[in-house]
N, C-alpha and C positions, 0 to 999 in steps of 0.2 A: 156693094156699097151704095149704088144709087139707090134703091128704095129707102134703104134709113137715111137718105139726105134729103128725100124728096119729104119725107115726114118731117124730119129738121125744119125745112123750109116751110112745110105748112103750119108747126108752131109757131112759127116768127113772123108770119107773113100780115104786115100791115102793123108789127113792133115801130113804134114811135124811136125805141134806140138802136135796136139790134135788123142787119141784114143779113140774110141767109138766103144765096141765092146761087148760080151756075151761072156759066158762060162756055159755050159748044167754040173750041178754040180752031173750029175746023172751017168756023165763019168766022170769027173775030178775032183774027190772027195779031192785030195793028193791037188790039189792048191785050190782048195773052203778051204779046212779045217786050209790051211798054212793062208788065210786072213776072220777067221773066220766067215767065210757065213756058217748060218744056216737055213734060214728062204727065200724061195724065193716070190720075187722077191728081190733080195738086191743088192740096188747099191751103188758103190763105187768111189770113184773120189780121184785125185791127186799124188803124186810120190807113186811109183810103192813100196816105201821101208818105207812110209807110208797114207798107205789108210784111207781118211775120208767116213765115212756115208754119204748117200744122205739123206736128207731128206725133201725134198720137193716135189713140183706136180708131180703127174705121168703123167700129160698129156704132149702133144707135147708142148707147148709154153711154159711151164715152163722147162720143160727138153733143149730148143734150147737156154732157159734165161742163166740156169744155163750152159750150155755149152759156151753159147759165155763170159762169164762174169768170169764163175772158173775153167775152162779149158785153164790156163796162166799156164807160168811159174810162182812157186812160192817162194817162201822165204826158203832156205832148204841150208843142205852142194854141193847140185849141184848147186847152185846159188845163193852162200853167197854175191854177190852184189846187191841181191834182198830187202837184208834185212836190217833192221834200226840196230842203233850203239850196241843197248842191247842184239837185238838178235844174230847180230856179233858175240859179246862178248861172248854167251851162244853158240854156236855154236862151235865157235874156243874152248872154255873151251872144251868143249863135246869130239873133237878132238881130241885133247890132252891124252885124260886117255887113260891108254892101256886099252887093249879088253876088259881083265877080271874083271875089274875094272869096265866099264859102263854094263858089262854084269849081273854084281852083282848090281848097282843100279837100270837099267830095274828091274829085277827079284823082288828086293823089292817092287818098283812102282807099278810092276803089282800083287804082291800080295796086295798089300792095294786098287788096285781096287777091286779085286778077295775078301775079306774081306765086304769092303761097299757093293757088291754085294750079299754076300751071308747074313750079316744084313740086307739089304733092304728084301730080299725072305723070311727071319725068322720075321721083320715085317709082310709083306703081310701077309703071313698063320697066324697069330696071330690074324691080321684083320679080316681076313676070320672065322678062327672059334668065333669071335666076333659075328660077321655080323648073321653066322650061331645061332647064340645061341639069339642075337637080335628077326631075322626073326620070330625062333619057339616063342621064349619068346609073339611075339604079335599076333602069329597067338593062342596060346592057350588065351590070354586076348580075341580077339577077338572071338571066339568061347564061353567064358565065358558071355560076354555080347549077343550074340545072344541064347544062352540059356537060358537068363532069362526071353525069350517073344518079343524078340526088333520084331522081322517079324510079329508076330501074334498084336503086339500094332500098328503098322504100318497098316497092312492089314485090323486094324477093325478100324482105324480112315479113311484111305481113304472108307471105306464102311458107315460111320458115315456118311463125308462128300459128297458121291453120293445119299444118305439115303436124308439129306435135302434136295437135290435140286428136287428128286424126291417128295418131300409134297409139294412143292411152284407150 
């Protein structure tokens, strides 16, 4: 993937709107960690004060898709004439509240992410030791029925069957 992003970057490079650029998170641990990169390669796109997930191709033609197509300006408090009458509305709301006050509702928001998150992983591991307890459960049935002779009833019917063809 790095070479079709270094080509990426060489389109865009010196774009008056669009940035297309890297950051080695192996030095620049303090701003990977400020926009949650954990896992590389990970890319991100849109205002700088909030960054969506990439998730689409990693090849060049989908990455030049995704650049010419969501690399706009978008709908945001930097370009609230971008946006239709509701998102206005929620925006200016937004606005509006002192600091402390939306600072307190992120903080909830992202704990009820933080919450679903950590029920989804307490699923998974439930699954998991599921899946685990499945697994042995059929490997011991299976081992039960091959105990009872399945190989050796097998191995003396194909020897039945080559047995005829050797009388004819």
């Amino acid at each position: 993937m790095k070479p079709d992003w270094d080509v990426l970057m060489q389109e865009y490079e010196g774009d008056a709107t669009k940035l297309v650029g890297d950051v080695d998170c192996t030095t620049e641990d303090e701003l990977c960690e400020t926009y949650g990169i954990q896992g590389f390669p990970t890319l991100k796109y849109g205002d700088v004060h909030n960054l969506q997930d990439y998730e689409g191709g990693r090849d060049l033609p989908s990455l030049q898709e995704h650049a010419k197509t969501k690399l706009v300006p978008q709908c945001g408090p930097k370009n609230i004439d971008l946006c239709d009458d509701e998102t206005r509305a929620e925006i200016e709301k937004l606005l509006e509240m002192p600091p402390d006050v939306l600072d307190g509702e992120i903080t909830k928001l992202e704990s009820g992410l933080a919450d679903v998150e950590a029920a989804f992983v307490k699923a998974v591991e439930l699954l998991q030791k599921q899946y685990e307890k499945l697994s042995e459960d059929k490997e011991e049935a299976l081992e039960e029925i091959q105990d009872q002779g399945l190989s050796m009833m097998k191995s003396v019917k194909a020897f039945q069957k080559s047995s005829s063809h050797d009388e004819l």
